[in-house]
C-alpha positions in Angstrom: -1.5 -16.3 -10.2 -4.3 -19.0 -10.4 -3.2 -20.0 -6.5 -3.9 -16.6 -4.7 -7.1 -16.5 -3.2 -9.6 -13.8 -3.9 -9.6 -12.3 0.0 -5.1 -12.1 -1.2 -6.7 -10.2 -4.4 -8.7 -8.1 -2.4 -6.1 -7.3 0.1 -3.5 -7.3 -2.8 -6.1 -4.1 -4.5 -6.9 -2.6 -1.1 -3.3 -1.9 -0.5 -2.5 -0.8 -3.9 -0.1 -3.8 -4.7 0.4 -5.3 -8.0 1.3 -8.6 -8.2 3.6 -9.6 -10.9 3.3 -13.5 -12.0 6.9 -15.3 -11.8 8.2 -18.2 -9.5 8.3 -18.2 -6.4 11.4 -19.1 -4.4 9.9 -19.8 -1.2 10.8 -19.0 2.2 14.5 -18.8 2.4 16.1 -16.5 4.7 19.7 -17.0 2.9 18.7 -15.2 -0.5 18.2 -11.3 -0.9 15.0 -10.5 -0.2 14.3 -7.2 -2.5 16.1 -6.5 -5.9 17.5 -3.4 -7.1 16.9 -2.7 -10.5 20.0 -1.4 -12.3 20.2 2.1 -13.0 21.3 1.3 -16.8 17.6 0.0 -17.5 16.0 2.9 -16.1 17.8 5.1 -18.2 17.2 3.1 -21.3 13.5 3.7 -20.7 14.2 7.4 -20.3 15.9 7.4 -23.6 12.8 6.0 -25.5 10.7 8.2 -23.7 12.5 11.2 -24.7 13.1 9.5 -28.4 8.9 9.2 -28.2 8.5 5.6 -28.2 5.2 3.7 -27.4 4.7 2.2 -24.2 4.5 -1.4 -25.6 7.5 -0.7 -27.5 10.1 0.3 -24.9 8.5 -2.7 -22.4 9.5 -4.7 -25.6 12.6 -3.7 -26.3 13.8 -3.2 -22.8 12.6 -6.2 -21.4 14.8 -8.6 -24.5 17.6 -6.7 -23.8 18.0 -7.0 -20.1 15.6 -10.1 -19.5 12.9 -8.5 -17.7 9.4 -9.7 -17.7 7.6 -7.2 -19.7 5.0 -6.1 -16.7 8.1 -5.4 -14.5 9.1 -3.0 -17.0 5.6 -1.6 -17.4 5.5 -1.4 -13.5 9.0 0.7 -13.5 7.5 2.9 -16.0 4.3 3.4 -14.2 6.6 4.0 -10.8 9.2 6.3 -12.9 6.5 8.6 -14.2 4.2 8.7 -10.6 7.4 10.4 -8.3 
């Protein structure tokens, strides 16, 4: 995160993108490109909502259990609820 220049933030806010901070794999054309996030971990975050669990807790509790980085799961919450 400390490497993307402020015009990149800018750009990133202007177009409504959150970047999520992780490693970067570089520019490899051999690799898949976009990953699908497995059905099973969206529905274990639809089961804590419906069991009324806190935000914080199900990005916990979800993100130990399939190893997701906790803002990923707090971005597939904010996506699941917005469609």
């Amino acid at each position: 995160m400390s490497t993307i220049s402020k015009s990149i933030e800018m750009f990133f806010e202007m177009q409504q993108i959150q970047p999520i901070e992780g490693d970067v794999w570089g520019h490899r054309k051999d690799i898949n490109e976009y990953y699908t996030v497995p059905s099973s971990v969206t529905e274990k975050i639809k089961e804590m909502k419906s069991e009324g669990k806190l935000n914080e807790d199900i990005e916990a509790n979800v993100s130990r259990c399939y190893r997701f980085n906790p803002k990923m799961i707090a971005y597939i919450m904010s996506k699941e609820t917005s469609v």
